[in-house]
Structure formats: C-alpha cells, structure tokens
C-alpha positions as CSV (number, residue, x, y, z in Angstrom):
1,X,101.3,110.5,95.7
2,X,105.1,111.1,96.6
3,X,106.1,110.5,100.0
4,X,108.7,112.3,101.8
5,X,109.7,110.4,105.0
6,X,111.3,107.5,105.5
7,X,109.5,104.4,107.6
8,X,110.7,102.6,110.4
9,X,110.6,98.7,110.1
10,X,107.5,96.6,110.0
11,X,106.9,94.5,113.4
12,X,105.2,91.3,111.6
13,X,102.2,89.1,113.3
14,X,104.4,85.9,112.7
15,X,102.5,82.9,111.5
16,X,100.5,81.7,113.9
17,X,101.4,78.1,114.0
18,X,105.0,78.1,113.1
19,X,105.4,79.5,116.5
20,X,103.4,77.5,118.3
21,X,103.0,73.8,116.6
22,X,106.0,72.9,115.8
23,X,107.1,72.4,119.1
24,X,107.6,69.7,120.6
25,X,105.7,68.5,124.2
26,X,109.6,68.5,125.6
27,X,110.1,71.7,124.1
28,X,107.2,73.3,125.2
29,X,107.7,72.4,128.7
30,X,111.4,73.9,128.5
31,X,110.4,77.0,126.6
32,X,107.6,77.6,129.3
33,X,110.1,77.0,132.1
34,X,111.6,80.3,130.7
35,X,110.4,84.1,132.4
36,X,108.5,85.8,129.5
37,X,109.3,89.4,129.7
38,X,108.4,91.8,127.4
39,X,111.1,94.9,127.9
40,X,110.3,98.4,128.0
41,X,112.2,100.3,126.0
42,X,111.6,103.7,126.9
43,X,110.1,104.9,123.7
44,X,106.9,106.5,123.5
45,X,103.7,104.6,123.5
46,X,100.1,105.8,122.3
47,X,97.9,106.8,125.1
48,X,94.8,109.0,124.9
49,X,92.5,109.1,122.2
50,X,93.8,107.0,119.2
51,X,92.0,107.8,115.6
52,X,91.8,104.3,113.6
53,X,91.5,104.8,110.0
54,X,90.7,102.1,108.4
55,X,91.8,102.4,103.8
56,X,89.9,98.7,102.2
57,X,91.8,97.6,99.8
58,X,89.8,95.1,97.0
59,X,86.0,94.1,97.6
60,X,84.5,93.3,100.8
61,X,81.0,93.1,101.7
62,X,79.4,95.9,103.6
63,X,78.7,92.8,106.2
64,X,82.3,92.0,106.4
65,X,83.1,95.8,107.0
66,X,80.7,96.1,110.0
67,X,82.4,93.1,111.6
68,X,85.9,94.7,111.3
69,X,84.3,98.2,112.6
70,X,82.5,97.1,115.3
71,X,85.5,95.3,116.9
72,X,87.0,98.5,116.7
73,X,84.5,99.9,118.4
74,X,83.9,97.6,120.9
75,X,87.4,97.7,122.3
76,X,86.8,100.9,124.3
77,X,82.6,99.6,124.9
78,X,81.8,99.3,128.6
79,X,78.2,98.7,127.7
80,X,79.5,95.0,126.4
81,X,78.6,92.0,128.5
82,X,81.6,90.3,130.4
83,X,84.0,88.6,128.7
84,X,84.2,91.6,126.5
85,X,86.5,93.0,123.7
86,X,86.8,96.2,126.2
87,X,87.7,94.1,129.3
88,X,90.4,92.5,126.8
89,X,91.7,96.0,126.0
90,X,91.8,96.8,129.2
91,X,95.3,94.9,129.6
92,X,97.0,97.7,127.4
93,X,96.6,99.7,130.3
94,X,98.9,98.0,132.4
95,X,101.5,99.2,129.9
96,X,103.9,101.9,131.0
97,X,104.6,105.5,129.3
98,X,102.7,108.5,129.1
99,X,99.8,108.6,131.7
100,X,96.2,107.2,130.5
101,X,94.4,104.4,128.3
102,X,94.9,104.2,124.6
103,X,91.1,105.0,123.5
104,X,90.5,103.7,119.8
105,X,88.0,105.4,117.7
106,X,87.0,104.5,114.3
107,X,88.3,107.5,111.7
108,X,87.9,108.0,108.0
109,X,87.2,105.0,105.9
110,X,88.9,105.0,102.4
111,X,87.1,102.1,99.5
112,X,89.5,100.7,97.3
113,X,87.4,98.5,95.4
114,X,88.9,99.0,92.5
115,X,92.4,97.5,93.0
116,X,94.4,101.0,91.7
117,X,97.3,99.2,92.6
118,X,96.8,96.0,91.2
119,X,96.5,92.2,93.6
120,X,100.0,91.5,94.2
121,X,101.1,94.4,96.9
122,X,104.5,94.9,97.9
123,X,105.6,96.2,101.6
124,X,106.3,99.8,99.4
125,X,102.4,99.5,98.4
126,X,101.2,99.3,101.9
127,X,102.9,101.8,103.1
128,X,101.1,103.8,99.8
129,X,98.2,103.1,100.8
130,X,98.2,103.3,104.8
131,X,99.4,107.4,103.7
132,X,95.7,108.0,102.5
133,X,94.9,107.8,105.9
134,X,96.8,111.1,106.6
135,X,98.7,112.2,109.9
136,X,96.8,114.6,111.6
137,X,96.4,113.8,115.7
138,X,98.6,110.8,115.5
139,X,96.2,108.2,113.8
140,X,97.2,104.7,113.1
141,X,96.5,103.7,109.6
142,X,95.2,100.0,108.7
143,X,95.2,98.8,105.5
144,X,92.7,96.0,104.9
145,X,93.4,93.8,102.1
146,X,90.5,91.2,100.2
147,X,91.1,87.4,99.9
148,X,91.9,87.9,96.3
149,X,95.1,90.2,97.2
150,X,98.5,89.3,97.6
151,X,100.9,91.3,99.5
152,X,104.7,90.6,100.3
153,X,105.4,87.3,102.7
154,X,101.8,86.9,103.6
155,X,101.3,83.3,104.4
156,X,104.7,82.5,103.7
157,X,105.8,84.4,107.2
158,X,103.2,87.1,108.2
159,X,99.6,87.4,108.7
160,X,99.9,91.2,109.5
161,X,102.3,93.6,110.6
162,X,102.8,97.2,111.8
163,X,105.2,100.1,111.1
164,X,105.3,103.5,112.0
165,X,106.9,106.8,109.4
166,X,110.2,108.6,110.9
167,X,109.0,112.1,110.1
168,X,107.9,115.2,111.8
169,X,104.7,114.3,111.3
170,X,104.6,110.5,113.1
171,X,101.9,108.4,112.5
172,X,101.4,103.9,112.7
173,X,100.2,102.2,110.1
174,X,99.2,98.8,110.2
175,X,98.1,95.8,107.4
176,X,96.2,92.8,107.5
177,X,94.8,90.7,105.0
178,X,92.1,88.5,104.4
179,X,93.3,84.5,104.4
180,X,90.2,82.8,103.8
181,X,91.5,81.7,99.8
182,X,95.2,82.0,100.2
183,X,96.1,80.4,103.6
184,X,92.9,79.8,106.2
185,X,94.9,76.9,107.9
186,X,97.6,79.3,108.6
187,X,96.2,82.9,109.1
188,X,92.5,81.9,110.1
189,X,93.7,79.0,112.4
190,X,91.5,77.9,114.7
191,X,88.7,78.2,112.4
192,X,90.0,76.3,109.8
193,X,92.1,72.9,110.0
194,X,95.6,73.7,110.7
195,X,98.2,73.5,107.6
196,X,100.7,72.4,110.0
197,X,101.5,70.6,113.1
198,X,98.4,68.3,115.4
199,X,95.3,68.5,113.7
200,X,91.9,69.0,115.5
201,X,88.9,69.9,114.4
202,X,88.3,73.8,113.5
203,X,86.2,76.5,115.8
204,X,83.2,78.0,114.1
205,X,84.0,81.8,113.8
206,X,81.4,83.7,115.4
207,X,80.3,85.8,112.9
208,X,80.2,83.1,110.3
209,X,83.3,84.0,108.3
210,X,86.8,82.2,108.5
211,X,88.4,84.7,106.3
212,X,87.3,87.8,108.3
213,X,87.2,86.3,111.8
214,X,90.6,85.6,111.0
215,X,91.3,89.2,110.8
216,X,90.0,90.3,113.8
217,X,92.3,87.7,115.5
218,X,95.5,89.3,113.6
219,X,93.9,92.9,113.9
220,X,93.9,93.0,117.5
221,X,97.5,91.8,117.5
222,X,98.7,94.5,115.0
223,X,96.5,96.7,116.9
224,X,97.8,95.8,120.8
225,X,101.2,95.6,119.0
226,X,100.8,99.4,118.0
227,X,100.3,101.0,121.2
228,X,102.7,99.4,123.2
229,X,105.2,99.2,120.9
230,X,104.4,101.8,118.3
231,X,107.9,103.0,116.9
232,X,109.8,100.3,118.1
233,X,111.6,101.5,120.9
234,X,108.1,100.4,123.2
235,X,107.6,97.1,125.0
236,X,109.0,94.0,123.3
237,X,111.2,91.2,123.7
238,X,114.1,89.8,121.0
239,X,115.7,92.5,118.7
240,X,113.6,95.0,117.2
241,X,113.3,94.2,113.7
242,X,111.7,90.9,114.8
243,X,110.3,91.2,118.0
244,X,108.0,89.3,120.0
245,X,105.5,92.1,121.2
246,X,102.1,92.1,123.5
247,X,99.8,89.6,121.6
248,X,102.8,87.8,119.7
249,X,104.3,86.9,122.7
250,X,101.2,84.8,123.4
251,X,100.5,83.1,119.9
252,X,98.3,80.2,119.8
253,X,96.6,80.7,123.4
254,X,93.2,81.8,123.3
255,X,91.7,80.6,126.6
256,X,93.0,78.5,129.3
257,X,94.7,75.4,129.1
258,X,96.1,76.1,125.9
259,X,98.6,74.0,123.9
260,X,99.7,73.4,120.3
261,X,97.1,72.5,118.6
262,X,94.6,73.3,121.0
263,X,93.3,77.2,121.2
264,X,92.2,76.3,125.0
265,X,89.0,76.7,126.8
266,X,86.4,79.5,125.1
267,X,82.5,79.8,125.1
268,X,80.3,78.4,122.5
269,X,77.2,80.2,121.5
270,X,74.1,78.0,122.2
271,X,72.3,78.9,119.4
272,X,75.0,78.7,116.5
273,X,77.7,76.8,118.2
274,X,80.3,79.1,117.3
275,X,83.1,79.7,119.8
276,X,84.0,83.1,120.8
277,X,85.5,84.6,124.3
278,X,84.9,88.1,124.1
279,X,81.5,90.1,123.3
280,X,81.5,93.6,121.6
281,X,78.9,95.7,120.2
282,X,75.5,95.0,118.5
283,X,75.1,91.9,119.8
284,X,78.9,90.9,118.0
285,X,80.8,87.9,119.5
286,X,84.6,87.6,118.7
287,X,87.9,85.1,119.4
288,X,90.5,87.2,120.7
289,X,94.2,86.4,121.4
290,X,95.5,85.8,124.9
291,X,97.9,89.1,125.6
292,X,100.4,89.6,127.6
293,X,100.1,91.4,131.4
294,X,103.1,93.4,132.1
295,X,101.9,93.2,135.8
296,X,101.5,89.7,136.4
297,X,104.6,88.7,133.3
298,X,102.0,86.1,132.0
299,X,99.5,85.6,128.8
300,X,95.7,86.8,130.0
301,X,92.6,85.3,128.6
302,X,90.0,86.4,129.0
303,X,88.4,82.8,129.5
C-alpha cells in the first residue's frame, strides 16, 4: 500500500514518570510556582462528530478489545454514573475553535493478528498501518499494538503518540501500545511499581489488567491530545515537535493532592478493591489522567 502524502510530526505521550518523578520536592514547588498555559495556536481543532477507527495490531483478547471500545464509547455516555469518562470529556469543550463538542464514535475495526509486519514497528509502520483506517469524514486512526510488539522509542521515551497526514485528504492517527511485558513500571504506572523515582505500592486496574488499563490511561491522552491539538498548530505549550499538550501537561496527577510518586486521591471499588475515578459503559470503571482546563489554566480531576 503506497502512500502519497507526507505526515506532519508525531506529538509523543512522554514517559509518564520521567516527567513527573524525577523532580525534586524543591523543584516541584518552583515548577508549580510557574502559570501553566497551554497556547492556542490558531489551527484547526476537531469538533463535531469524530469517527475513531481503531486497526489491532498482534493478539488481543476479545475481553481486552471490549475494554478499549467501551472507553471509547463512554466518553460521549451521559447515561454513566458521576465521576464519569463523559464528565471527563467534557473538559475538551472548554477548548476554543470551531463551534461544538468533539463527539467520538467507534468506526471500523481492522484485526491484525497475524503480525504482517512483523514485532519490531518502526514510526514509518505505524503510520502504514493507521492508513487502513482510511480518510473519509476526517476520522482519527489508532493503532493498537499487543505486549509482544515493539515499536520505535516505546519505553525508552514514549508510551503513545499522535500525528496527523499533510494532504488534501487530512486525517489523525494515533498509536499506543500495550506495556504490560516490555515496561509496566513505566507505561502502566500506577498499576505497577514504578521503574523510577519513590516507590509506593501499585493501584489495582479496574478491569483487572495492567497492560490494557495502561492503555486507556495513554489512549485518552493521545486521544484529548488529538482534538485540541490535532495538526499541530492547536493548543499546546513548548515548541511543536515536542509539546506539552491537554493531558501531557498534567502527567502523573490523577486525583487530588497529587505528587511524584503518588497518583492522588481516586475511589476504590468495594468489591474488588481496584481504584478507578471515572465510570463508563457496561458497568466499566477506568483511571483517567487529570487534563488541563483552558478556563480555570489548572489540571481537573475528576476526583
């Protein structure tokens, strides 16, 4: 499959905890001390209804898919009990540009189970695969990849990270892969022990699986990241081919009181002692990242 357009640069989900752990308390305190302003740049963002295809590269269980698909769908869910993944969602909203919500809605679903490509992916292959998704209505494209694939920097400095083509024909893509062999104490942090920086004892995910709860925590940031900042010239702050965006802005924080090492304050499900702070569809529980309010210039939790 040839492709004829040129793609502009990936926005990366940064590791999680080289962001936030290695600072210091002192540090911290002067890093806070600074306004946290995420910059619009004038470029067009994705409002309206928003087709997520979703292309799975290597094996995953049909269980592991519904997780990933129902967070999808629960982001635009107002049937969802409060904290929800909608309510969360919501904060997009707040984000400037053409007039209206961004509406995700799960599209076409491409197996790949047979790894055409081989396990070791480079950035060229992801972009491969995240065409198969097509470009019809402006979709965004997500390329899923199993625990047992290995793609370009992941781990090393990336957990996931979004692009968008340059042609006539524009759509986002977006990867993420699946940490829960490669780097759990990196990518799936807080429900595994940190690699780096204070250790505490791990959340349990809420559906009762590191690697893909992990996911959903990066997904939602390549996903927030997309909308508001879908062909780079949306909201960010630092230069464009690194950039801090909505959910990287606020990496580590997951509920109030917050701090390296610590994901904050979140629920905890009675009957499985999981920890979640948002609830989606079919009874689903989820962690989700704190994101940043354009309205208020601070990270929201939802907890």
């Amino acid at each position: 499959m040839a492709l004829n357009v040129n793609f502009a640069p990936l926005c990366s989900i940064f590791l999680p905890l080289f962001l936030f752990l290695f600072l210091s308390s002192s540090m911290a305190a002067l890093v806070q001390e600074q306004p946290l302003v995420l910059k619009y740049h004038n470029g067009t963002l994705l409002k309206g209804t928003v087709t997520v295809n979703l292309i799975w590269y290597g094996k995953f269980t049909p269980i592991q898919r519904s997780i990933i698909v129902d967070f999808i769908q629960s982001l635009n869910s107002p049937k969802s009990p409060v904290p929800s993944v909608a309510s969360w969602w919501k904060t997009t909203e707040k984000y400037k540009g053409d007039a209206g919500a961004s509406t995700l809605v799960v599209g076409k679903q491409f197996l790949d189970e047979g790894y055409s490509l081989g396990k070791t992916l480079k950035n060229s292959h992801i972009v491969y695969l995240a065409a198969r998704g097509g470009h019809l209505r402006a979709p965004i494209n997500v390329v899923l990849t199993a625990k047992d694939v290995s793609v370009n920097s992941f781990c090393m400095s990336r957990c996931g990270s979004h692009g968008s083509n340059r042609g006539s024909a524009r759509f986002a893509y977006a990867w993420v892969g699946n940490s829960e062999t490669q780097c759990p104490g990196i990518c799936a942090w807080p429900f595994h022990q940190p690699l780096y920086g204070p250790q505490s004892p791990p959340l349990v995910a809420p559906n009762n699986d590191v690697g893909v709860d992990g996911m959903v925590i990066n997904l939602a940031a390549v996903l927030a990241g997309t909308v508001t900042n879908p062909f780079n010239n949306g909201y960010f702050q630092g230069p464009a081919t690194a950039p801090l965006e909505a959910v990287t802005a606020c990496t580590g924080v997951f509920g109030s009181g917050a701090y390296p090492g610590y994901a904050g304050s979140v629920l905890t499900d009675n009957s499985t002692g999981a920890s979640y702070n948002a609830n989606g569809v079919n009874g689903r529980k989820y962690l989700l990242p704190a994101m940043w309010d354009p309205q208020t210039s601070q990270c929201s939790t939802l907890v």
